[in-house]
C-alpha positions, 0 to 999 in steps of 0.5 A: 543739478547743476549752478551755470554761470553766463557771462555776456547776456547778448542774443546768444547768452540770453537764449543759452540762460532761457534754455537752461533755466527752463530746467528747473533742476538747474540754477543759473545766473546771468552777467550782463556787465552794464548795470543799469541794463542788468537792472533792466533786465532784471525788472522785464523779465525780457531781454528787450534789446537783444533778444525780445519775446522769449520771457525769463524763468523764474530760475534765471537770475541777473546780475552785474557783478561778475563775482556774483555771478560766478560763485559757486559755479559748477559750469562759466560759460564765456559767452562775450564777443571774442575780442572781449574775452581777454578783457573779461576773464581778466576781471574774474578771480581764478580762484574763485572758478577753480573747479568750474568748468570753462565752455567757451562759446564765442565763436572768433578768433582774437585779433592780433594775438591770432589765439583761439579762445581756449588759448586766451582762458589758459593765458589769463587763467593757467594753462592747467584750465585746459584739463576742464575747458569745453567748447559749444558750437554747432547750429544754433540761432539764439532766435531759435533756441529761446524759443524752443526750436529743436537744435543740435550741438556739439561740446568738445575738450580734452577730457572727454568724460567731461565733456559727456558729464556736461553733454547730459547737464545741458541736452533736454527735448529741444537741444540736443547735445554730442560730446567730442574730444576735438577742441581744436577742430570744433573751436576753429569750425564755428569761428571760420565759418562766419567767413564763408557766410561774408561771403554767401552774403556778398553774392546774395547782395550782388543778386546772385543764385542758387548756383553760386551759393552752393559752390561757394559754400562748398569750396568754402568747407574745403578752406576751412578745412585746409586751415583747420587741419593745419592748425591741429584740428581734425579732419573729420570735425569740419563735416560734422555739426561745428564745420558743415551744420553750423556754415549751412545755418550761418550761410543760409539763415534770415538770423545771421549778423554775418550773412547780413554783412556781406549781403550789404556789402554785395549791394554797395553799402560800406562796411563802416556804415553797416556795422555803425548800424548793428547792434549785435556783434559780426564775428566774422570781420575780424576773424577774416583778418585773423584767418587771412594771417594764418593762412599766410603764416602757414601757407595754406592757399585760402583763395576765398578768405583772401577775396573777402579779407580784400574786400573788407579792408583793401576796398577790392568791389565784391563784383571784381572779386567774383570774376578773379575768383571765377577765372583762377587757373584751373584745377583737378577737385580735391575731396575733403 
């Protein structure tokens, strides 16, 4: 048994809560940090707004007080946008999680800073967090998982027993968990990733096929890799379930926010109209910024992210960015 602490009660929280709760020999309460909402939510049974069908288990309870919410945890997972994951921890006493583990589980990069999410809990928490934190990434719609749709993820750290301590406390029949020791890698696959699903979007929007998406999801791995390596991650970590599994999911699925978003973007819409009309947060538009930074900053060619980083913020037309990706100079393929 353990006691799970959610905090952020979107989509993927929610589905997260569900899932863990339905183990009847956990306890798990979730933070949603609006009252009147957690009051609902308390009431339905149901997250209505993000996540609609799926009801509550009688384990799962809510609440918006985050003290509440990570007493006696066992396991906080911080499960907020990205760029709210500073604001957020900033609210928590790091005493009282003093013998938690910390699972990250947003999947971007702060803006900015440029910082991973486990460099941003170790800023506001102490560097000492790193010894117990975990990140969970992988394909893993929260549609999905609520509903018992079987899934596969990975959780990875430092501390490699700790990760498989975790892996057995969350692995059930319907989510399937692998342990992993490649922080850095796992951390950076799930969040660069939504990059690539900008722009599979994109030339879905722009009415483009089969073709077009299989290379461009290809040589897209080939990018994230080159920076994730760069940035101290693992090869080898970008082929499996937080690289590759978590990308086709994200490129391909009718659930994907950030798909969505290029695919407007290919059919001429705005980017500031279509993110005034989603409720749920695309990762991707600021991670691309973010990664377009670190390439630079490293010198890692990423001739991708710069097209679509060109695209959302320097008004370059998807169409055009197509044609100068298409017509680059030629060049001998180099395998990952």
């Amino acid at each position: 048994m353990a006691n799970f602490s959610i905090l952020g009660a979107g989509s993927w929280g929610t589905a997260l809560a569900i899932m863990l709760a339905e183990q009847s020999e956990h306890r798990v309460r979730l933070w949603e940090f609006r009252p009147d909402a957690a009051m609902q939510l308390q009431k339905d049974r149901e997250n209505r707004e993000f996540l609609p069908g799926p009801p509550f288990p009688d384990a799962l309870h809510v609440t918006a007080d985050v003290s509440e919410a990570v007493d006696g945890a066992d396991v906080m997972l911080m499960v907020v946008p990205a760029q709210v994951v500073r604001q957020v921890l900033k609210q928590i006493d790091p005493e009282q999680v003093r013998n938690a583990t910390i699972i990250g589980a947003a999947k971007g990069i702060e803006e900015g800073t440029l910082l991973r999410m486990s460099e941003v809990t170790a800023e506001i928490l102490g560097e000492d967090v790193l010894d117990r934190y975990l990140v969970l990434s992988g394909p893993s719609h929260a549609e999905e998982v609520s509903r018992g749709i079987p899934t596969t993820v990975v959780t990875a750290g430092p501390n490699l027993a700790l990760s498989e301590k975790v892996q057995h406390w969350m692995s059930c029949p319907t989510f399937r968990v692998y342990a992993g020791d490649d922080l850095v890698g796992v951390e950076l696959g799930g969040a660069l990733k939504n990059i690539i699903a900008l722009a599979t979007g994109m030339c879905d929007g722009l009415g483009f096929g089969d073709n077009t998406r299989g290379a461009l999801m290809t040589r897209g791995l080939h990018e994230i890799t080159r920076l994730g390596v760069a940035l101290g991650g693992q090869r080898e970590t970008f082929a499996g379930l937080s690289g590759m599994g978590d990308m086709i999911t994200t490129c391909t699925s009718r659930h994907s926010r950030n798909r969505f978003v290029g695919e407007q973007l290919g059919k001429g819409r705005t980017l500031d109209d279509i993110l005034k009309n989603m409720t749920m947060v695309a990762e991707g538009v600021t991670t691309t910024h973010a990664g377009y930074k670190l390439g630079q900053k490293l010198g890692v060619e990423l001739p991708i992210v710069d097209k679509v980083n060109e695209i959302l913020f320097e008004g370059l037309d998807a169409k055009t960015a197509v044609v100068e990706l298409m017509t680059r100079s030629l060049k001998v393929e180099q395998h990952l």
